[in-house]
N, C-alpha and C positions, 0 to 999 in steps of 0.2 A: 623725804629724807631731810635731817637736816643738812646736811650741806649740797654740792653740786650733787644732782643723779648722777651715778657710777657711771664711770666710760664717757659721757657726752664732752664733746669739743667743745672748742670755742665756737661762737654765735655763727664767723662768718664760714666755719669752715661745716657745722651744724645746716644753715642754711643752704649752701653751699649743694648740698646732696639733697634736702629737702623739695628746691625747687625744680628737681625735676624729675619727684614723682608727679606725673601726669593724676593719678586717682586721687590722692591727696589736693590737690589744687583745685580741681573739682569740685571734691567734697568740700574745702574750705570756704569755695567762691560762691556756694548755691547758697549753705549757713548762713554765712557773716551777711551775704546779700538779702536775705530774706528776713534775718535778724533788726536788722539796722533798718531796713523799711518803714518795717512794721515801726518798731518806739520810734522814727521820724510824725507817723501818725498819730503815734498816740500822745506824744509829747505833743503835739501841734494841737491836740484838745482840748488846753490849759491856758488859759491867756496869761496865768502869774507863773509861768514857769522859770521865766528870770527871778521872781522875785523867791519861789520857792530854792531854787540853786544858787543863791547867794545868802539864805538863811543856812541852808545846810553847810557850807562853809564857815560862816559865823559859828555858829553851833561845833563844830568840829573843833573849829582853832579853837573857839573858850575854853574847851575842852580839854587840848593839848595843854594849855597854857598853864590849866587847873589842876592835871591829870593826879598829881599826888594826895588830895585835898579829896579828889572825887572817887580814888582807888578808896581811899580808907573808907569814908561814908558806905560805897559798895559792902564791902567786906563788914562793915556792921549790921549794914541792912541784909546781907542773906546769912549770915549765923542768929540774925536776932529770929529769922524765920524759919529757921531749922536745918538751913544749908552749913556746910563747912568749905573756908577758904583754903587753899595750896598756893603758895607763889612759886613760881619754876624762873631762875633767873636765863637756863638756858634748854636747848630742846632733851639733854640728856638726864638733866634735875628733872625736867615732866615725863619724859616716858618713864622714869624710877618711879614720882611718883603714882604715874597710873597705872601701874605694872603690880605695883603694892596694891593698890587700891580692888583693883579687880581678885589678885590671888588672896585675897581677906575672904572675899568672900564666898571662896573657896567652887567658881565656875571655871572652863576653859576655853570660853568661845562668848563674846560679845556682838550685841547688833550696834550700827553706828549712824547715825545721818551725817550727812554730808560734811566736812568739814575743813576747809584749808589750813587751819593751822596745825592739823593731827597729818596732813599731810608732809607739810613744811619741816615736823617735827621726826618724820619717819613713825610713827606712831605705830603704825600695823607691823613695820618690819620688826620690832619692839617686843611688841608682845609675841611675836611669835617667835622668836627668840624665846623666848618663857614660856613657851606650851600652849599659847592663848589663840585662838581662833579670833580674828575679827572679819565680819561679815557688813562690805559696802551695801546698803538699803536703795540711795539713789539707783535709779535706773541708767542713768548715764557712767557712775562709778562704777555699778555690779557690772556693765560693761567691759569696761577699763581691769577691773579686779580679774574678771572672770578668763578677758585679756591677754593676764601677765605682761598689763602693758602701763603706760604713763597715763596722767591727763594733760589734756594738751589744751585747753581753754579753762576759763575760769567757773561759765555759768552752764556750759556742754562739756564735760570732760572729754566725751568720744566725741566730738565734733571731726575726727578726721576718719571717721568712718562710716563707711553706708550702711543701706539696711541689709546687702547680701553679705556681708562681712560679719554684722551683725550676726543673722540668722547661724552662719555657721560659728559663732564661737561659741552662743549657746547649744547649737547642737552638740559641738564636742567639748565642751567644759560644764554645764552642769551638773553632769549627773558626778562626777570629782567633788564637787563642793554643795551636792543635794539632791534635792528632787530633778531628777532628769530635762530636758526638754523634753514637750510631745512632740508624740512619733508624725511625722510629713510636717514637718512645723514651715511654713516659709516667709517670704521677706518682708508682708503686710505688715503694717503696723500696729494696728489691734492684736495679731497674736503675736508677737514680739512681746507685745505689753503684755498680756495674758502671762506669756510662759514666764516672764519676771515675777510678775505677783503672784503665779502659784508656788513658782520658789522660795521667794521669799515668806511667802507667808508660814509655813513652818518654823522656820527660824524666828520670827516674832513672837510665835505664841511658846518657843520653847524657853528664849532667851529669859535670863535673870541680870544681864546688867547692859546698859545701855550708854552711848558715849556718843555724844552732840558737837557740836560748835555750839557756834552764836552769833545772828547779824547785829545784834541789838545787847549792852547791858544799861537796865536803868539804875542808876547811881540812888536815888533816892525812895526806891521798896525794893533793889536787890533783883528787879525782874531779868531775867533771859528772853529773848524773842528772836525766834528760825522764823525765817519766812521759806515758802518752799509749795511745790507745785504737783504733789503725786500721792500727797499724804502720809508717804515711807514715815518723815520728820513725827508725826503727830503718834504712830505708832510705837517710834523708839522713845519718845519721852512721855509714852502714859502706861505699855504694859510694865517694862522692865522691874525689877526692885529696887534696882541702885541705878542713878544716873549720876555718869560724870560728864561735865560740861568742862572743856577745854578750850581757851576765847583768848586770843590776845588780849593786851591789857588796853590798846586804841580802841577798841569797840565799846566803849561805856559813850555812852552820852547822859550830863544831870536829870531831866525830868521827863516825865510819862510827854508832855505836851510837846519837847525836842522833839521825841519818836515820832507825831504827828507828822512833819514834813517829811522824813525819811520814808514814810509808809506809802508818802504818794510819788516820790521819786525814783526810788530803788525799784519797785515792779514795773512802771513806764521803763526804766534805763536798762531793763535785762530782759525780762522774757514780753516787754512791750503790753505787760496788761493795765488796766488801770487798779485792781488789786488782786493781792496774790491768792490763790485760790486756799493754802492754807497758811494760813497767821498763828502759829504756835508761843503760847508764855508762859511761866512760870515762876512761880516764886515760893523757896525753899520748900519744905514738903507740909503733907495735912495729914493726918491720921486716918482719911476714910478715900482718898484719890490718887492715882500716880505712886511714883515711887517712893519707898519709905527712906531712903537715904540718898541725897543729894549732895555732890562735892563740886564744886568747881578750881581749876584748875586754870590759874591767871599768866601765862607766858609773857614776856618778856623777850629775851632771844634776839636780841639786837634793836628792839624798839629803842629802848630811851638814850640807847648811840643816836641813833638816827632825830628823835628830840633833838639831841643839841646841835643838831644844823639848823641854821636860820633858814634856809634856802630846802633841802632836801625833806625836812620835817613835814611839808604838807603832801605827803605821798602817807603818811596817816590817815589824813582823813578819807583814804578810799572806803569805798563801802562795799566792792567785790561786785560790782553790775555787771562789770566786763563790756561797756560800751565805747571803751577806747581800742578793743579788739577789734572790735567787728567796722572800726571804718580803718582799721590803720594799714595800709596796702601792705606794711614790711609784712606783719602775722599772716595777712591774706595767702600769702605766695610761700614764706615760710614754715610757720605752722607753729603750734603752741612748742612741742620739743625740742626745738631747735633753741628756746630759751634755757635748757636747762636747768629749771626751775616749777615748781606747783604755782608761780605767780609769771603766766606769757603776756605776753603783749607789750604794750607802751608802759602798764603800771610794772608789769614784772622786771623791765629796764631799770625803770628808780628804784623802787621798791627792794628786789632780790642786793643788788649791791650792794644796799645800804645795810640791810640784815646781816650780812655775810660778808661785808666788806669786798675790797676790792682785788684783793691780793692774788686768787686763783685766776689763770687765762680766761677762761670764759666771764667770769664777774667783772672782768673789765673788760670785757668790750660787749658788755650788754649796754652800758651807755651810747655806743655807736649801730644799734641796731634801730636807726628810726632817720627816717630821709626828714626829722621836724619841719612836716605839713604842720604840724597844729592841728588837724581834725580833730585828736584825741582829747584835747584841751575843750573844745569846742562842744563836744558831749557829753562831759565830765560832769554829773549831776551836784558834783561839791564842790567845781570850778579850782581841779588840780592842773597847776600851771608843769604838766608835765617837758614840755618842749625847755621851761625856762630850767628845770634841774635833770633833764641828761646835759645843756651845755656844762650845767654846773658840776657834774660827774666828771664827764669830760676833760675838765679843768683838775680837775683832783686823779686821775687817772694819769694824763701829761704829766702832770707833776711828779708824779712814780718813777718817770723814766723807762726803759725799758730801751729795745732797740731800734722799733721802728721811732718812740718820741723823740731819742737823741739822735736819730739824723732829719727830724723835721725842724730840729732845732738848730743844727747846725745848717740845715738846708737854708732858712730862713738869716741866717746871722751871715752869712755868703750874698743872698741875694742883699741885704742891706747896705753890706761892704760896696758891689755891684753899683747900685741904686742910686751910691753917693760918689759914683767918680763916672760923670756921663763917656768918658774916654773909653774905657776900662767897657760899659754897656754895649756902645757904639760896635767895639771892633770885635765886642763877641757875637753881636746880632749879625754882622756880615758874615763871620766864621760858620754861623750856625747857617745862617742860607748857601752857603757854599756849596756845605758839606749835607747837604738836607738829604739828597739820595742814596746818602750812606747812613739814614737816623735807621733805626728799628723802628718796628710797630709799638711795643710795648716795651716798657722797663722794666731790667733786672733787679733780682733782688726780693724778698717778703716785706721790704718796708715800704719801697717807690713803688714796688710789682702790684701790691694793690690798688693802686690807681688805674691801672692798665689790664686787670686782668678780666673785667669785664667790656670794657672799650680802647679801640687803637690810639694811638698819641694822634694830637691836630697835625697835618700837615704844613710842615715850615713854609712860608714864602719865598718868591724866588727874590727877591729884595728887602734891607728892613724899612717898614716904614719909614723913617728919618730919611734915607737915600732917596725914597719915591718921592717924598714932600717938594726935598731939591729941585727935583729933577722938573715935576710938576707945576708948583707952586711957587717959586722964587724964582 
């Protein structure tokens, strides 16, 4: 969707109910555990692996820095090869024009691979609003779709589900949107997979228009490149007739040789292989391969806001690995939904805000969803100093006001008053130990009250320091 998913709370009060589903926690803690292992391993196979994650940041910022310079050249290079540009400055200008783009060609149901920003966009609610069937290919999407549910990670969408969850959603939602599941089907993993691929596979060979993402734009031949692990991708961008590829406008990098470092970082940083088992590219169309009309479709949608932050801007250069998920303890315990957003985790804290600004409850206090360990930072295959722009959010969120900032503010300009008249300190610290068996556990209120509503206040002393020194010491 573009904006927040309908209904979802704010972060803490989203988390809040999250952490204690027991099944979910689980399911989160075995994933992220097993996920993050592995690319520990496999990154440690790499002796320039700094040197490779400090080019990819290079490369990124040049990027940012060029972006208008390198959009044009793009959009020469795929019309000169037979593609056609769209720019959408926001998510409603892109589903209009994909929405077009598709009813031209006069089908009512598209296949799709995986895509974040068709998510971001609300894309499928879009077209079916207009008659349009869209059909998720990923096997963790067709999950999710099949569902009638959210994604809740970046690189597993269903990551908050097992495989008996699994087993039954296929049993009782395929045959609604296909080929059935088979009959005694159960929670192995081979025929899980099986019963996807023979679903899907119909829909492949019917479909006539096809609709991608992109990890990769090369700025200087126009190429697209899906990386991706099941093959679904390489099916929807060679039967279809029409492909429209819908890519932010941050995913261009200048030269086929950039791409080189990404290819070795980006499958280390997500699914922990040393390459992706498929590497999909293209470049506009050819008379005797693939599809005969190729559009892409360049979103915008809060990017070049988010450019003119000095500070916030390098949340661009993600590349969607999702390795900031899998060590970040808030997501572990939480869970991608509780973001309220197609972009969870550490990146979806900077990231979601900045697209969407800050002004709805939950987009501000996704800057407060992270205890800043810095793990995130630490795994970051493009060295996103994410710790350093939630403080930065943070700071532009206070600034808003609201009710809990204006009594942190006024909290804070009381204690300074305090602070500066040691008298005035003195004869309340004795007041307060006084009266200490008469303090509550926890503070009133939804401003102070969240300080307390996961732990009890310190117990006061029975003297304040100062009195003890006295008594002691002199």
């Amino acid at each position: 969707m573009s904006g927040t998913f309908v209904g979802m709370p704010a972060f803490p009060k989203a988390a809040h109910d999250a952490v204690r589903n027991t099944t979910l926690r689980a399911n989160l803690k075995h994933a992220t555990h097993t996920i993050r292992d592995k690319r520990a391993r496999a990154v440690a196979e790499l002796d320039d692996w700094a040197l490779l994650r400090e080019a990819g940041k290079q490369i990124k910022d040049h990027t940012l820095r060029h972006l208008d310079t390198h959009l044009v050249q793009l959009e020469e290079a795929v019309t000169a090869a037979g593609g056609i540009v769209h720019w959408a400055s926001d998510a409603d200008e892109a589903n209009r024009i994909v929405t077009r783009l598709v009813k031209e060609t006069g089908e009512t149901e598209v296949v799709k691979v995986k895509s974040m920003a068709t998510q971001e966009i609300g894309l499928n609610e879009a077209l079916e609003e207009a008659g349009i069937a869209a059909y998720e290919t990923d096997l963790a999407e067709l999950i999710v779709q099949l569902g009638h549910d959210r994604p809740s990670h970046i690189l597993v969408p269903a990551i908050h589900r097992n495989r008996g969850e699994i087993r039954d959603i296929f049993t009782k939602e395929m045959g609604q949107w296909g080929r059935p599941a088979p009959e005694g089907l159960t929670d192995t993993p081979a025929e899980l997979a099986e019963a996807a691929r023979l679903h899907l596979r119909e829909k492949f060979l019917r479909a006539k228009v096809g609709i991608s993402g992109a990890n990769f734009m090369v700025a200087e031949t126009g190429t697209l490149v899906v990386v991706e692990s099941e093959g679904n991708g390489r099916m929807c961008l060679t039967l279809p007739e029409t492909l429209i590829s819908v890519v932010g406008i941050e995913k261009i990098i200048p030269t086929w040789r950039d791409l080189e470092v990404f290819l070795q970082t980006l499958p280390r940083s997500s699914t922990a292989e040393r390459m992706n088992p498929y590497t999909s590219m293209w470049t506009g169309t050819t008379d005797t391969d693939g599809p005969q009309a190729f559009h892409l479709v360049l979103i915008d949608n809060g990017r070049t806001d988010t450019l003119a932050d000095e500070v916030g801007r390098q949340a661009l250069r993600c590349i969607r690995c999702s390795a900031c998920l899998n060590v970040c303890p808030v997501y572990e315990r939480a869970g991608g939904h509780a973001y309220g957003s197609v972009y969870p985790g550490p990146i979806g804290a900077i990231l979601s805000p900045q697209l969407r600004g800050t002004a709805s409850e939950i987009d501000a206090s996704l800057p407060y969803a992270s205890s800043l360990c810095g793990a995130c930072y630490e795994v970051c295959p493009v060295a996103i100093d994410i710790p350093e722009v939630l403080v930065h959010l943070r700071e532009k969120v206070a600034d808003q006001g609201g009710p809990g900032h204006r009594m942190e503010k006024a909290a804070i300009k009381a204690a300074g008053w305090v602070l500066d008249h040691p008298g005035a300190l003195a004869a309340g610290e004795r007041v307060a130990s006084r009266t200490r068996k008469l303090h509550p556990k926890k503070l009133p209120g939804p401003g102070a009250g969240q300080w307390t509503n996961t732990r009890d206040l310190p117990q006061m002393p029975a003297e304040p320091f100062r009195d003890w020194w006295k008594k002691n010491r002199t």
